[in-house]
ZAMARGU-4260 file (C-alpha; in steps of 0.2 Angstrom, whole numbers, plus 5000, padded with zeros to 4 digits):
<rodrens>
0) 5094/5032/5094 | 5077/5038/5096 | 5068/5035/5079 | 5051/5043/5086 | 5059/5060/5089
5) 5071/5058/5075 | 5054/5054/5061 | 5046/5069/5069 | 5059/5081/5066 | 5062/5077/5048
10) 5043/5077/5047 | 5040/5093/5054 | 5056/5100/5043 | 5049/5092/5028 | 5033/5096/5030
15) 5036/5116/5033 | 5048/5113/5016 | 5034/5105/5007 | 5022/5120/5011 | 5037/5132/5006
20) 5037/5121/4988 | 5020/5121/4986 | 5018/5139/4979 | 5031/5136/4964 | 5018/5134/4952
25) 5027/5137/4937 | 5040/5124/4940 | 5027/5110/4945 | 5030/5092/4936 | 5018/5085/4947
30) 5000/5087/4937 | 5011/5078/4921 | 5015/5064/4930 | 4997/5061/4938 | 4991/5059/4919
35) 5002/5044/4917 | 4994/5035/4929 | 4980/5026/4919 | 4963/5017/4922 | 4968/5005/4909
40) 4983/4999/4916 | 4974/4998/4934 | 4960/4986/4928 | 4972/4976/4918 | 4982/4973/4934
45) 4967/4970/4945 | 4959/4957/4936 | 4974/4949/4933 | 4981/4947/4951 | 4964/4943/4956
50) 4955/4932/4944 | 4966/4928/4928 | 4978/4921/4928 | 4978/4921/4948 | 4961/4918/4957
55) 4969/4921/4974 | 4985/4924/4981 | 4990/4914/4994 | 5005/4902/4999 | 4994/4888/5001
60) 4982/4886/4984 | 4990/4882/4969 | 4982/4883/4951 | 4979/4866/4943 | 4994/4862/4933
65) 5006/4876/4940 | 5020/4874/4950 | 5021/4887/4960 | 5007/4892/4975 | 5000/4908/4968
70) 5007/4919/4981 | 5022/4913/4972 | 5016/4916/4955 | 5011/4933/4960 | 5029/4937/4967
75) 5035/4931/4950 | 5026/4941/4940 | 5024/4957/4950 | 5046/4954/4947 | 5045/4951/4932
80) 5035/4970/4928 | 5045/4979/4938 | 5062/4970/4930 | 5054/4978/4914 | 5054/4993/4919
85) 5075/4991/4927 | 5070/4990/4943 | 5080/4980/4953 | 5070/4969/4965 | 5075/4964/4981
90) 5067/4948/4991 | 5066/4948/5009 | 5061/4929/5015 | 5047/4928/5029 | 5039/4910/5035
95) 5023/4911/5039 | 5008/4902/5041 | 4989/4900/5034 | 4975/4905/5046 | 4962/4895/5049
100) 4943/4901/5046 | 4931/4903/5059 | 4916/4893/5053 | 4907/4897/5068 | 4903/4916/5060
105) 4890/4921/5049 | 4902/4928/5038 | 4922/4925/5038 | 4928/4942/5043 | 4933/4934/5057
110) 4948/4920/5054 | 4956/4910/5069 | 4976/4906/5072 | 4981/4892/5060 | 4978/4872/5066
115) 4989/4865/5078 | 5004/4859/5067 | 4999/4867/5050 | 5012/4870/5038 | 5024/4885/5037
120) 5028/4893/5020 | 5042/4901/5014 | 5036/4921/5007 | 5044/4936/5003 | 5042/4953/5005
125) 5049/4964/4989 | 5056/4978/4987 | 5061/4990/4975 | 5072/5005/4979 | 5077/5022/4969
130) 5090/5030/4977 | 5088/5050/4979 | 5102/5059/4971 | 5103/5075/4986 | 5098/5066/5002
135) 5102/5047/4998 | 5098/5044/5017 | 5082/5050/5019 | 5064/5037/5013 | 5048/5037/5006
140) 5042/5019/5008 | 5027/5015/5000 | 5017/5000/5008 | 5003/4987/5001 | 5000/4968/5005
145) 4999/4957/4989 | 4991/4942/4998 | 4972/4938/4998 | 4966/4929/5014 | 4973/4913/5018
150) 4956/4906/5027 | 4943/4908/5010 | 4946/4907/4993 | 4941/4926/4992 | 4949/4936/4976
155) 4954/4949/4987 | 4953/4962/4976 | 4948/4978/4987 | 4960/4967/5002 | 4972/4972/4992
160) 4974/4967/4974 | 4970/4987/4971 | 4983/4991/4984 | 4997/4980/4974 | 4992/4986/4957
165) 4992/5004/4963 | 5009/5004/4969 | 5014/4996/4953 | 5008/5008/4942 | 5016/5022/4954
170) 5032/5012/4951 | 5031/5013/4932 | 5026/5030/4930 | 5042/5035/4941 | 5054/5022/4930
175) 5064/5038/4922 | 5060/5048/4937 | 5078/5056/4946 | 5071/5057/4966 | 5079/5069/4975
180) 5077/5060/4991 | 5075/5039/4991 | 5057/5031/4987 | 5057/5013/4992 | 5044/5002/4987
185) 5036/4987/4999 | 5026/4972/4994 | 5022/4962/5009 | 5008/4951/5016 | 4995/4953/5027
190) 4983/4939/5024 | 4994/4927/5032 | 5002/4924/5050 | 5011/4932/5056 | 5012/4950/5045
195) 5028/4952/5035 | 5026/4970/5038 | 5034/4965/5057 | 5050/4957/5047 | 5051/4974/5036
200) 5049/4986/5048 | 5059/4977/5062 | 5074/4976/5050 | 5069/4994/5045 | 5074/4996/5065
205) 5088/4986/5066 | 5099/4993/5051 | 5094/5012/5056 | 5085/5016/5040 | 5079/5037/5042
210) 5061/5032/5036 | 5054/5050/5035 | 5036/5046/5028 | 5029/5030/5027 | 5012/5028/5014
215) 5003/5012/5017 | 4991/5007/5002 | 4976/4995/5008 | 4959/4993/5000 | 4959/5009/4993
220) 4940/5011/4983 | 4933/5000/4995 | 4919/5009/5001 | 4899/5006/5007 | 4883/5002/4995
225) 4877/5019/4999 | 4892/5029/4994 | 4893/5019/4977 | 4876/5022/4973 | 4881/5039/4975
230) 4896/5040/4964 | 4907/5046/4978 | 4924/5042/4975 | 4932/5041/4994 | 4950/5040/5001
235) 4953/5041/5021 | 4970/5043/5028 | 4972/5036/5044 | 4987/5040/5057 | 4990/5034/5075
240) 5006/5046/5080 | 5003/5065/5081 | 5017/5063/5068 | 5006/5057/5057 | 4994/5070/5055
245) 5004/5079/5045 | 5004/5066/5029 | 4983/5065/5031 | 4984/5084/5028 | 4997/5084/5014
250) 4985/5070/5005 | 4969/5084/5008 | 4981/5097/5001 | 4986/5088/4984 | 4969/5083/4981
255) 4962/5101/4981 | 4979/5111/4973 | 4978/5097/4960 | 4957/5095/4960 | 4958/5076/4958
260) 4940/5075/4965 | 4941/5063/4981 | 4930/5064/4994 | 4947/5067/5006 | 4945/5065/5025
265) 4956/5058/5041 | 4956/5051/5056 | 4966/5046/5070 | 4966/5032/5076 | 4966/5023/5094
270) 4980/5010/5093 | 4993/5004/5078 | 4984/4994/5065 | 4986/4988/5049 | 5006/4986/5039
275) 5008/5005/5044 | 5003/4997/5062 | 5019/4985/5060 | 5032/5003/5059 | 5024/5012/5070
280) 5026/5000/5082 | 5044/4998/5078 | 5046/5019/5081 | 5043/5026/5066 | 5027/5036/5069
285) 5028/5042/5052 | 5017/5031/5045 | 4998/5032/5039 | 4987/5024/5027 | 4974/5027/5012
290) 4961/5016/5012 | 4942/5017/5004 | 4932/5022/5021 | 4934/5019/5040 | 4926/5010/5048
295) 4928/4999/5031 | 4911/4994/5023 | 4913/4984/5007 | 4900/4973/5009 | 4911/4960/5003
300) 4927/4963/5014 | 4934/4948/5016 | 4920/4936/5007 | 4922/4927/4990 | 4910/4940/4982
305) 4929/4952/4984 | 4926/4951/4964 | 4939/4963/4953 | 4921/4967/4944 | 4916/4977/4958
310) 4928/4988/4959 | 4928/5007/4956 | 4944/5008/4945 | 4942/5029/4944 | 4943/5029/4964
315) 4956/5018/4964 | 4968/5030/4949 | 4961/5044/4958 | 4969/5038/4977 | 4985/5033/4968
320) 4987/5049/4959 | 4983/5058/4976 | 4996/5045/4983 | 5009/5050/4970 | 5006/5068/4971
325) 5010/5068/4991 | 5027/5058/4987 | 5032/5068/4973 | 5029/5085/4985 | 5039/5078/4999
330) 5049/5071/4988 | 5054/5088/4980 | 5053/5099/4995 | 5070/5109/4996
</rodrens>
């Protein structure tokens, strides 16, 4: 089958329904939703994945005294919320390695394939699935990497502690929610080799699964010195298939009709990149991602200074409500 054409349809059917949607204002749900998503519970998240209890998140560092590694310790825990919230999570077993860091560079953007012989861990990729209750078949997946970098003791918290938390909070708000088509929820890793976003989107491929938008979630607030100082709260949506136009316009669209205050742009890029990379290049062109700016300028992408105080947590709730806005219209498109 050809998924590309088959992801374009939908989109394009989806997208024309969306637009249709949009103009019933009196039966929208979506603006009491977006209130439910809170700064509070966004800081409590990010500090916790990304400083305490967890410092880092990665397969090979473990807290003194714990038995787990804490990319472990962060599968468990991110489990055991959305267990609360009777979820049922599903674990999808990866091995990978840890990458080695290129001492050679002023700063450790740049990391280097793992040592000759290093180990292999097992990690998982986790899901979480509601099943729609009118079109069963067709899926929303919602994308962010939980690891920090494998090469640095970085907290990662912009890359992607806010990613991880922000799906989270999406997946609690929408706990009682009844979709009308299937939202699926993906916690992978990134930070480590290779991507387990290649596992997930090639079994994505292999089963036949109708992905009709895909919504990756990386270092979403990340943004340069100068646009901080100015209090700009940013979001770019980023698409490599004409496809995927469409889901950078519909994130524009909800952040106007529901005046959440980013400073919204897009951008195609040249070639797949990214854990949306990993679908696109198993044919589902569907696929985009929010992140802070692009180019990414955090001046500490990637470095230990990746500290959860630096964050901009009103960015951050404001790209997930935009985020949950968009899924909620395709969502509910006739």
């Amino acid at each position: 089958m050809n998924w590309k054409k088959i992801c374009s349809f939908y989109g394009a059917v989806i997208w024309a329904l969306v637009l249709v949607s949009s103009s019933a204002a009196e039966k929208d749900i979506i603006p009491g939703f977006l209130e439910k998503i809170t700064d509070s519970n966004l800081s409590h998240d990010v500090f916790y994945l990304s400083k305490d209890p967890l410092p880092f998140r990665k397969a090979n560092y473990a807290v003194a005294g714990h038995p787990l590694n804490s990319l472990d310790e962060t599968d468990a825990w991110l489990e055991g919320q959305l267990q609360n919230w009777n979820y049922k999570v599903e674990r999808e077993a990866c091995e990978a390695q840890a990458f080695s860091c290129d001492f050679k560079k002023k700063r450790h953007h740049t990391y280097a394939p793992p040592p000759t012989n290093a180990p292999f861990y097992k990690v998982h990729n986790l899901y979480v699935k509601k099943t729609g209750r009118r079109c069963p078949k067709e899926i929303i997946l919602l994308i962010a990497h939980k690891d920090s970098p494998s090469w640095i003791d970085s907290p990662g918290t912009y890359d992607n502690a806010v990613g991880t938390a922000a799906l989270l909070e999406i997946a609690r708000v929408l706990e009682k929610y009844q979709s009308e088509r299937s939202i699926w929820f993906l916690w992978c890793n990134e930070e480590h080799r290779p991507w387990t976003s290649i596992t997930a989107a090639t079994n994505c491929h292999q089963r036949g699964d109708n992905l009709i938008a895909i919504f990756n979630t990386d270092a979403i607030g990340g943004k340069s010195d100068e646009d901080i100082a100015a209090g700009r709260k940013t979001n770019v949506t980023l698409y490599t298939m004409p496809e995927g136009k469409r889901f950078a316009d519909l994130m524009a669209e909800v952040n106007e009709t529901y005046k959440i205050g980013l400073v919204q742009s897009s951008q195609q890029r040249k070639r797949p990149g990214d854990d949306d990379g990993s679908f696109v290049n198993s044919g589902y062109g569907c696929a985009v991602v929010n992140i802070g700016s692009y180019p990414f300028t955090d001046a500490a992408y990637h470095e230990a200074g990746d500290k959860p105080e630096r964050v901009d947590i009103v960015n951050v709730r404001m790209t997930a409500q935009a985020l949950l806005a968009a899924v909620l219209r395709l969502d509910r498109a006739p």
